[in-house]
MDTraj code that builds the backbone (N, CA, C; nanometers):
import mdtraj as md
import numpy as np

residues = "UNK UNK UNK UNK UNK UNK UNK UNK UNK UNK UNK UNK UNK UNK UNK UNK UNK UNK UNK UNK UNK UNK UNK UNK UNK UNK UNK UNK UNK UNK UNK UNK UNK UNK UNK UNK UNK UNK UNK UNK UNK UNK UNK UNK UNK UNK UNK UNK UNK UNK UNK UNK UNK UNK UNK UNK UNK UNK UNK UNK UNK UNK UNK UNK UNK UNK UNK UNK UNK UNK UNK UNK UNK UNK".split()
xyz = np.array([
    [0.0844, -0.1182, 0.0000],
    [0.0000, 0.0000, 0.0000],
    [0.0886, 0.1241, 0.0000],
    [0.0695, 0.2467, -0.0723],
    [0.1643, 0.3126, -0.1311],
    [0.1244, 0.4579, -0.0308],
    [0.2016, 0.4736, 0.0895],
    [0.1752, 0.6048, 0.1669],
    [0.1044, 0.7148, 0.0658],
    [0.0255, 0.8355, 0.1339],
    [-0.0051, 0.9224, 0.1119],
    [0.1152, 1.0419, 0.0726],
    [0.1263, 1.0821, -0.0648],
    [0.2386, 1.2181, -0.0255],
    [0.2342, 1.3237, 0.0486],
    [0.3114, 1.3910, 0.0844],
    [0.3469, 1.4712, 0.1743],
    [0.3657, 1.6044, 0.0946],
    [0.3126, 1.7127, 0.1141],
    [0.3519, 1.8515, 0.0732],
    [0.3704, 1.8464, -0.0852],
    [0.2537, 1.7942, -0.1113],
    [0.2146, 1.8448, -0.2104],
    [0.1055, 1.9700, -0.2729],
    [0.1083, 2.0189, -0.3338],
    [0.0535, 2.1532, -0.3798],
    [-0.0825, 2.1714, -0.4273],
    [-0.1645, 2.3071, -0.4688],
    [-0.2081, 2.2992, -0.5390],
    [-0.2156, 2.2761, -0.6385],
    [-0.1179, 2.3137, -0.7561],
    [-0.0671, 2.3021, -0.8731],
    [-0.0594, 2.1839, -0.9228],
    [0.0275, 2.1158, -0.8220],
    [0.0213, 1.9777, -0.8546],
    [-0.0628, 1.8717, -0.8728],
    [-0.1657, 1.9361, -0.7678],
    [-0.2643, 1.8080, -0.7485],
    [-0.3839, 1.8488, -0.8902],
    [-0.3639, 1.9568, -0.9194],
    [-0.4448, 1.9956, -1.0201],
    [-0.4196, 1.9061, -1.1391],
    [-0.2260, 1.9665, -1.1707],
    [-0.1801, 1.8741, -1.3279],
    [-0.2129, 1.7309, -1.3033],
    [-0.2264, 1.6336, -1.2026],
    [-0.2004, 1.5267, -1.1630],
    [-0.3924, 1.5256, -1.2067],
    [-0.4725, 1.5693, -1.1933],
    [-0.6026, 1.5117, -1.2199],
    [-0.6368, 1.5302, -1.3564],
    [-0.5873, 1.6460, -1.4488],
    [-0.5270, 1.7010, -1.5568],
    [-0.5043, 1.5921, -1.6045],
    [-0.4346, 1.5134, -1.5795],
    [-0.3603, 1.3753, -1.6362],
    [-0.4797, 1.2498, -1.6716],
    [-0.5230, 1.2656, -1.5232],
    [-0.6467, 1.1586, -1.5187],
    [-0.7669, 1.2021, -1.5916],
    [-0.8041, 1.3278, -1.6278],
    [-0.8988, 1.3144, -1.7722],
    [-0.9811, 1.4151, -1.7279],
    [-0.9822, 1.5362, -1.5876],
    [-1.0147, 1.5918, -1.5390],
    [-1.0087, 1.7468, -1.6354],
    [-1.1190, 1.8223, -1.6543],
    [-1.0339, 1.9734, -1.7014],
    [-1.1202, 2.1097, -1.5890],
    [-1.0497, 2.1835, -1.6031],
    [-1.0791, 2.3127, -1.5085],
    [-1.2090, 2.4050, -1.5908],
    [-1.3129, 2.3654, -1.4785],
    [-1.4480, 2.3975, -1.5234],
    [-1.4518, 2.5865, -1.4202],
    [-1.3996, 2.6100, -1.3538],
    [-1.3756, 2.7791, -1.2713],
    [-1.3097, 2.7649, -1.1664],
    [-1.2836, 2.9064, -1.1256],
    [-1.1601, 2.9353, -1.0235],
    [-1.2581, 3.0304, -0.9491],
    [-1.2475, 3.0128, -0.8099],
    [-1.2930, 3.0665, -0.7330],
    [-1.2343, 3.1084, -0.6339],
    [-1.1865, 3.2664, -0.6694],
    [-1.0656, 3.2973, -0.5555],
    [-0.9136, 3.1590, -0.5437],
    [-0.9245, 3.0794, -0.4366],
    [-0.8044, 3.0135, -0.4211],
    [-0.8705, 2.9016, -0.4433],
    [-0.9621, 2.8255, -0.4709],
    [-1.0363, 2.7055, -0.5286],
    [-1.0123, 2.6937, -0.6619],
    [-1.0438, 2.5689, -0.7471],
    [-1.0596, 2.5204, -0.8704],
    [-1.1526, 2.3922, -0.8693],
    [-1.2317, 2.4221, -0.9362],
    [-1.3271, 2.2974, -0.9642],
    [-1.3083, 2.2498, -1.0992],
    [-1.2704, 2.1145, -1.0715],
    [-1.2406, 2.0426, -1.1914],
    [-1.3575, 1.9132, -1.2208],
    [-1.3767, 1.8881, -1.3550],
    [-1.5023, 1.8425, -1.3987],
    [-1.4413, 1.6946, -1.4832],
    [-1.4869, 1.5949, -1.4678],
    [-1.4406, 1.4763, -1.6196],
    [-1.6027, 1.4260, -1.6006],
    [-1.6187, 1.4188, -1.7553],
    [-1.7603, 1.3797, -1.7644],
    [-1.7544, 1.1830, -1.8097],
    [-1.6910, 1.1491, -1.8620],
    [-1.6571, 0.9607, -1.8481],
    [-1.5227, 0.9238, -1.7445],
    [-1.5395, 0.8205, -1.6431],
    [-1.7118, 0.8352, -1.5849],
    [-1.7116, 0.9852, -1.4956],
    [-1.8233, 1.0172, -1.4629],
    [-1.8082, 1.1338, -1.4384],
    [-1.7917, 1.1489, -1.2983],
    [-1.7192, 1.2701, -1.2392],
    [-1.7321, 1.2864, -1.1477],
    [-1.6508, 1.4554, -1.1544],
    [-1.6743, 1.4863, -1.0300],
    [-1.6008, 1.6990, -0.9966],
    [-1.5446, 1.6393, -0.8110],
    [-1.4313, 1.7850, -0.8546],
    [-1.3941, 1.8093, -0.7296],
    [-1.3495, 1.9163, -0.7612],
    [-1.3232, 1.9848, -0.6074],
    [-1.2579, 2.0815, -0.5498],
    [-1.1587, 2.0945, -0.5092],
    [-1.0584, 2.1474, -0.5705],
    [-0.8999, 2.1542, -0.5251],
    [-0.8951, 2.3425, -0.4620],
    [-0.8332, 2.2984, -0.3666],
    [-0.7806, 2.4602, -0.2768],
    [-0.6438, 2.4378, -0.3385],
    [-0.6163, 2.5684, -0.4165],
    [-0.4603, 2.6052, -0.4916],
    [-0.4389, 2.6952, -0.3881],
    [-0.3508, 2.5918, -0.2980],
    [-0.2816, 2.6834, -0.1671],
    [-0.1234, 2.6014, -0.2436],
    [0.0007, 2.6559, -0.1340],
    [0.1186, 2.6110, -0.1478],
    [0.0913, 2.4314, -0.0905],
    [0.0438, 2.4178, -0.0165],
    [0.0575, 2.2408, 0.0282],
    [-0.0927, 2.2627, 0.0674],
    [-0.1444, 2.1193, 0.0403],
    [-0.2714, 2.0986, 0.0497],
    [-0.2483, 1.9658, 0.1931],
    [-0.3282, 1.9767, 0.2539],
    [-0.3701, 1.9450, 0.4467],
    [-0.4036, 1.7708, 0.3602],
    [-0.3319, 1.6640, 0.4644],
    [-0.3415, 1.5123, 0.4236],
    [-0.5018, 1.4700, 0.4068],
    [-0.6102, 1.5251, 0.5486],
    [-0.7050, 1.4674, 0.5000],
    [-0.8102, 1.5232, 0.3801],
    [-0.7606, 1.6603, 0.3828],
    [-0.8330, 1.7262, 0.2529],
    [-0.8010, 1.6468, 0.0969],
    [-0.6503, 1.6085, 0.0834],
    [-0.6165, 1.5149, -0.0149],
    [-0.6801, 1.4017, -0.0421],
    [-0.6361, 1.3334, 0.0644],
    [-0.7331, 1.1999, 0.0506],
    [-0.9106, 1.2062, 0.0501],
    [-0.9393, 1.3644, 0.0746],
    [-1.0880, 1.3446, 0.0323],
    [-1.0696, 1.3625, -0.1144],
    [-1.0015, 1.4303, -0.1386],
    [-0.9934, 1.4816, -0.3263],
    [-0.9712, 1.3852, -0.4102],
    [-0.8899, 1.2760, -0.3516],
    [-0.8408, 1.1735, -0.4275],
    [-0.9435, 1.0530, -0.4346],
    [-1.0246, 1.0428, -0.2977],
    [-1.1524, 0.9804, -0.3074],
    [-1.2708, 1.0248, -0.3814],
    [-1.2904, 1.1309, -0.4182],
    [-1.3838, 1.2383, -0.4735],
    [-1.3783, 1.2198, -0.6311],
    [-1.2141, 1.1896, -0.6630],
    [-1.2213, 1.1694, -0.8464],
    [-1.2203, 1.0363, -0.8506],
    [-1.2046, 0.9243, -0.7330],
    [-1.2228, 0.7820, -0.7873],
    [-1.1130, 0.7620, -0.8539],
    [-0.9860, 0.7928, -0.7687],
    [-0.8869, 0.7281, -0.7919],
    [-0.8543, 0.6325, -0.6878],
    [-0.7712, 0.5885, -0.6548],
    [-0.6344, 0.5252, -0.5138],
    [-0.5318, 0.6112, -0.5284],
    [-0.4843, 0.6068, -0.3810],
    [-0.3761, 0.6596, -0.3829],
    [-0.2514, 0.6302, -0.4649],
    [-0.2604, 0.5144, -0.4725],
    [-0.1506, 0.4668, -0.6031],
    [-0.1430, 0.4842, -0.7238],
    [-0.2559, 0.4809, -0.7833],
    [-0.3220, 0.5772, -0.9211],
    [-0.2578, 0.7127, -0.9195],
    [-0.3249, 0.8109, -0.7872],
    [-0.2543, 0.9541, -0.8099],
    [-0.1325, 0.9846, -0.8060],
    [-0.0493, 0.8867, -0.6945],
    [0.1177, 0.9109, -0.7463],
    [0.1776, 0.8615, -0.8334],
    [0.1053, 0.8160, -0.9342],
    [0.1801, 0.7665, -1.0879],
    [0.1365, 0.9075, -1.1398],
    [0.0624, 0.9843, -1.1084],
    [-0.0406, 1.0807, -1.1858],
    [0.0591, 1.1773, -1.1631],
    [0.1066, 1.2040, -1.0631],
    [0.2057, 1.3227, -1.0048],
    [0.3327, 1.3073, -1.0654],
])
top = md.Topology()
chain = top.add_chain()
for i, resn in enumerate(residues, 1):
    res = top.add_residue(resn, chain, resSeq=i)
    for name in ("N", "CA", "C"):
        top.add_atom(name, md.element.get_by_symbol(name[0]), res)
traj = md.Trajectory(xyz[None], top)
């Protein structure tokens, strides 16, 4: 089972869903909501400098990945 990363970004976690088939539907102040319509699903990324572990792992649960999925993605 492949730990959670550590101090990772907004930016990053953005290109990393970017990857997974996700595109940037608006920006809201320091938010981004990203949209993939097959299969579908949205989330909310906070574009801060490091994004908080359990906020990640909700984001990463939210696009229906694993954690192992998103650090190939990163």
């Amino acid at each position: 089972m492949t730990r959670l990363p550590r101090n990772v970004s907004g930016a990053e976690c953005i290109r990393a869903l970017e990857r997974a088939g996700f595109t940037i539907q608006r920006r809201s102040s320091s938010h981004v909501t990203m949209r993939r319509d097959v299969p579908y699903g949205w989330v909310v990324v906070p574009d801060h400098d490091e994004i908080k572990p359990g906020t990640l792992r909700a984001i990463i649960r939210q696009a229906g990945l694993t954690v192992e999925e998103f650090v190939k993605l990163l």
